[in-house]
Residue, then its C-alpha position, 0 to 999 in steps of 0.5 A: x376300203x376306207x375309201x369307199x366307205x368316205x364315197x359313200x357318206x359324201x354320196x348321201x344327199x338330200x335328193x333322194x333320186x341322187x341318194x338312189x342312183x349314187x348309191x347303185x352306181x358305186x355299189x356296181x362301178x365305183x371300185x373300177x374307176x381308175x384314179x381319174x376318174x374317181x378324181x372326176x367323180x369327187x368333183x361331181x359330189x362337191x357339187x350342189x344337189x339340184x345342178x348334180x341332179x340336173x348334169x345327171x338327169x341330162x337337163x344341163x351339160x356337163x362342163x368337161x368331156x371327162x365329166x361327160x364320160x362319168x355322167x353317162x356311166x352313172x345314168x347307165x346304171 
């Protein structure tokens, strides 16, 4: 459970649109992510704000097929 809580803070952002769907995304799927995937997921919180928000509003393509999966699960939230 320590580790939801770390996804948690490290998904708190300055962009509050980011703040928003993070925070529904792990609270509704994040437990079911298997280990790549949440691997996946860290990378995409390494990230700056505004090219995350870009990747997840569409804006900009994603750099891997594997990010490209999460991102459309994050934007089905």
């Amino acid at each position: 459970m320590k580790n939801i809580e770390r996804v948690r803070w490290r998904s708190r952002r300055g962009l509050l649109e980011l703040d928003i769907v993070l925070g529904r995304f792990i609270e509704a799927h994040y437990m079911q992510l298997d280990e790549a995937e949440k691997i996946v997921f860290e990378a995409l919180l390494d990230m700056p704000d505004n090219p995350l928000w870009d990747m997840i509003a569409g804006r900009t393509e994603a750099a891997h097929s594997e990010q490209q999966a999460l991102l459309d699960k994050i934007r089905a939230v």
